[in-house]
C-alpha atoms as a printed R data frame, in Angstrom:
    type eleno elety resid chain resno       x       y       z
1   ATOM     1    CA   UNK     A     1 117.282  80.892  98.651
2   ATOM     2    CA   UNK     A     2 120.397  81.669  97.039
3   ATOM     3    CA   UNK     A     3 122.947  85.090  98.029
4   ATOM     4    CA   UNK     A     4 123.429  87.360  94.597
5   ATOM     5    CA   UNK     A     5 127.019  88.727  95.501
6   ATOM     6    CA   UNK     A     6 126.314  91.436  98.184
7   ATOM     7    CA   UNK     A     7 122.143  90.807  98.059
8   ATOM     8    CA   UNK     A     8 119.910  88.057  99.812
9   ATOM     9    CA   UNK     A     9 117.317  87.014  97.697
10  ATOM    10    CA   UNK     A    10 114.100  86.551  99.724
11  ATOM    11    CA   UNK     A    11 111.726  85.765  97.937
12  ATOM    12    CA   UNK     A    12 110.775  84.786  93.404
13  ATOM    13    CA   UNK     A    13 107.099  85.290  93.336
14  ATOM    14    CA   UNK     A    14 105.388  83.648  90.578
15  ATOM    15    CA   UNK     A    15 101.829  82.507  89.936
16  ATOM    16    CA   UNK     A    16 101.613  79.213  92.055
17  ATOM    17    CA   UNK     A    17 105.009  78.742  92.352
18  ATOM    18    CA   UNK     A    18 106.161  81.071  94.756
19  ATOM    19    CA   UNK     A    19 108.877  80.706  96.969
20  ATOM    20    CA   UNK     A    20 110.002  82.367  99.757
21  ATOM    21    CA   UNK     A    21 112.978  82.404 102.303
22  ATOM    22    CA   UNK     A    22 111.488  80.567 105.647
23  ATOM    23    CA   UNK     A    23 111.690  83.496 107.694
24  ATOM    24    CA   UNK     A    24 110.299  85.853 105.608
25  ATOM    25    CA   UNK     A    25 107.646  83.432 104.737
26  ATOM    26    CA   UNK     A    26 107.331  82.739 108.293
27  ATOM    27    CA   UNK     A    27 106.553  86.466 109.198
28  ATOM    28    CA   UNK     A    28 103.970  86.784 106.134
29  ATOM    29    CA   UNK     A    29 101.966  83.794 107.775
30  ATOM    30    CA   UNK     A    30 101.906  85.050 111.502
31  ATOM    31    CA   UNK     A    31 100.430  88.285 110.078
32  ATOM    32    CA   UNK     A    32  97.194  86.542 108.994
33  ATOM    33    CA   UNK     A    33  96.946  88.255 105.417
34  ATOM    34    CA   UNK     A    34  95.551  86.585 102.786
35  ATOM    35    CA   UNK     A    35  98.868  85.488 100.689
36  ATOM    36    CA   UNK     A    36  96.356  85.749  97.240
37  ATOM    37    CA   UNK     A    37  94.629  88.969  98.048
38  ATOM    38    CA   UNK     A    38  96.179  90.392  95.032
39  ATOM    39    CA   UNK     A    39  95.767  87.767  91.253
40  ATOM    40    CA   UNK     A    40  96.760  84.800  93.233
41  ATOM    41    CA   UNK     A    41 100.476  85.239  93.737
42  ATOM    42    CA   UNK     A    42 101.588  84.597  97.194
43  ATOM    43    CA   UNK     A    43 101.947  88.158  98.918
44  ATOM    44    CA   UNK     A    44 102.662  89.958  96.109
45  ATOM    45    CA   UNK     A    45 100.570  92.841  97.011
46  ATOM    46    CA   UNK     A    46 102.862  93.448 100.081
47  ATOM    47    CA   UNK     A    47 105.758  94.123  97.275
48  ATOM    48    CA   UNK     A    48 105.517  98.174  98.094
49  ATOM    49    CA   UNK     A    49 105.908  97.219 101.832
50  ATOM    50    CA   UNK     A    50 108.844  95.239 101.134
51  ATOM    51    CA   UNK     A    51 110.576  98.198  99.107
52  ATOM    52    CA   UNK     A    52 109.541 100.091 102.306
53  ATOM    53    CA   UNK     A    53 111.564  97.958 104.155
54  ATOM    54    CA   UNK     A    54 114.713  98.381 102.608
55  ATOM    55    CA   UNK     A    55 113.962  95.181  99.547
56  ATOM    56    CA   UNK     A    56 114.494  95.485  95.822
57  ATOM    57    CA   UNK     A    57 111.873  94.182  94.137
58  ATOM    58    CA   UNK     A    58 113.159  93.164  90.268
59  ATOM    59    CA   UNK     A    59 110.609  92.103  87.961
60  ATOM    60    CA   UNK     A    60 110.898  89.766  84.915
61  ATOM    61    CA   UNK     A    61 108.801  90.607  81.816
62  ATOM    62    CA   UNK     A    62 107.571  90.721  78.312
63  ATOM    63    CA   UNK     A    63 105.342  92.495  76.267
64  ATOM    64    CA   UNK     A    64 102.059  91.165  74.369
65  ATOM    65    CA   UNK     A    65 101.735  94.205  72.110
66  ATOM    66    CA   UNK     A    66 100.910  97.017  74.285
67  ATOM    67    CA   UNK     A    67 100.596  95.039  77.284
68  ATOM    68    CA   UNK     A    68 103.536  93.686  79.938
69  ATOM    69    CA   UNK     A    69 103.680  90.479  81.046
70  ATOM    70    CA   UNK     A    70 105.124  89.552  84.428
71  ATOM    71    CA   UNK     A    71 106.491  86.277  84.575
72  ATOM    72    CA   UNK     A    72 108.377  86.564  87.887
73  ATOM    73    CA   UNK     A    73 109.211  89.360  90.374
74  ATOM    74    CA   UNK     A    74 112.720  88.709  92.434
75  ATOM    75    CA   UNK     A    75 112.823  90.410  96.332
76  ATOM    76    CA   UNK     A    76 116.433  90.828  96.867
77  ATOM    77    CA   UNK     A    77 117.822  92.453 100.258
78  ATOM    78    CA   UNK     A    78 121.706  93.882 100.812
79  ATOM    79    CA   UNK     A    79 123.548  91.740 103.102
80  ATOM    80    CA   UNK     A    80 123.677  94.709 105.638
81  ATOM    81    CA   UNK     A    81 119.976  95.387 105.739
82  ATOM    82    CA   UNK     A    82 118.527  91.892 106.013
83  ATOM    83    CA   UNK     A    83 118.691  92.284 109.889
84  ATOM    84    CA   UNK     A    84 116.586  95.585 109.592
85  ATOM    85    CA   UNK     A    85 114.505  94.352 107.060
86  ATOM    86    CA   UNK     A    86 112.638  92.295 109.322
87  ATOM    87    CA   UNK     A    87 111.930  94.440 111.871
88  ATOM    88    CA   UNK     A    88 110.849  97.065 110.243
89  ATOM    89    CA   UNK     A    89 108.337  95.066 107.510
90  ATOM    90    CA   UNK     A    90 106.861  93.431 111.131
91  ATOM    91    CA   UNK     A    91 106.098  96.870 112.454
92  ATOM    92    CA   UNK     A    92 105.431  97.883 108.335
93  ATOM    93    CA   UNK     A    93 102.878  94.985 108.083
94  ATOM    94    CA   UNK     A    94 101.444  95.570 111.984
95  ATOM    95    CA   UNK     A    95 100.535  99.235 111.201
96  ATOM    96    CA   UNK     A    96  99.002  98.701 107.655
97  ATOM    97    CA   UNK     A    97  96.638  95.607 108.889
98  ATOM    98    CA   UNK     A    98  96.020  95.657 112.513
99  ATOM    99    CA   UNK     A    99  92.305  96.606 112.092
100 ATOM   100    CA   UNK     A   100  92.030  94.417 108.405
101 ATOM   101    CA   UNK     A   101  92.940  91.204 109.822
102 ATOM   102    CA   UNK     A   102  90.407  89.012 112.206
């Protein structure tokens, strides 16, 4: 994944083409939640537990009339939280799912 300046970017989650950084995508595997549980895009429904842990989450859209569109949604991290980050989304993901997941 590529560094944005002062932010790590973690993660572009698209439908079928997602791609994350290996350790973040190696944490969302050892967790045993289903990556589509939410429309098929690879952990996207964990994007309010990634803002928990300190990640922007930036979303790329368009409208259809009154609707919105999202093509893409960017997880970015600041340089001096990335450490952080993955402690606290492991303890983040462990709390929210230890009785959900088999």
């Amino acid at each position: 994944m590529r560094d944005h300046g002062a932010m790590k970017q973690l993660a572009i989650i698209t439908q079928g083409h997602s791609q994350y950084d290996d350790r973040l995508r190696d944490l969302l595997d050892e967790t045993g939640i289903d990556p589509h549980e939410f429309h098929g895009l690879d952990y996207f429904g964990l994007a309010p537990f990634f803002v928990l842990a300190g990640a922007s989450v930036r979303p790329v859209a368009h409208t259809h009339g009154p609707e919105v569109h999202v093509e893409m949604v960017y997880v970015e991290i600041a340089d001096e939280l990335h450490e952080p980050f993955y402690a606290t989304l492991a303890a983040i993901l462990e709390d929210a799912y230890q009785e959900g997941v088999e």
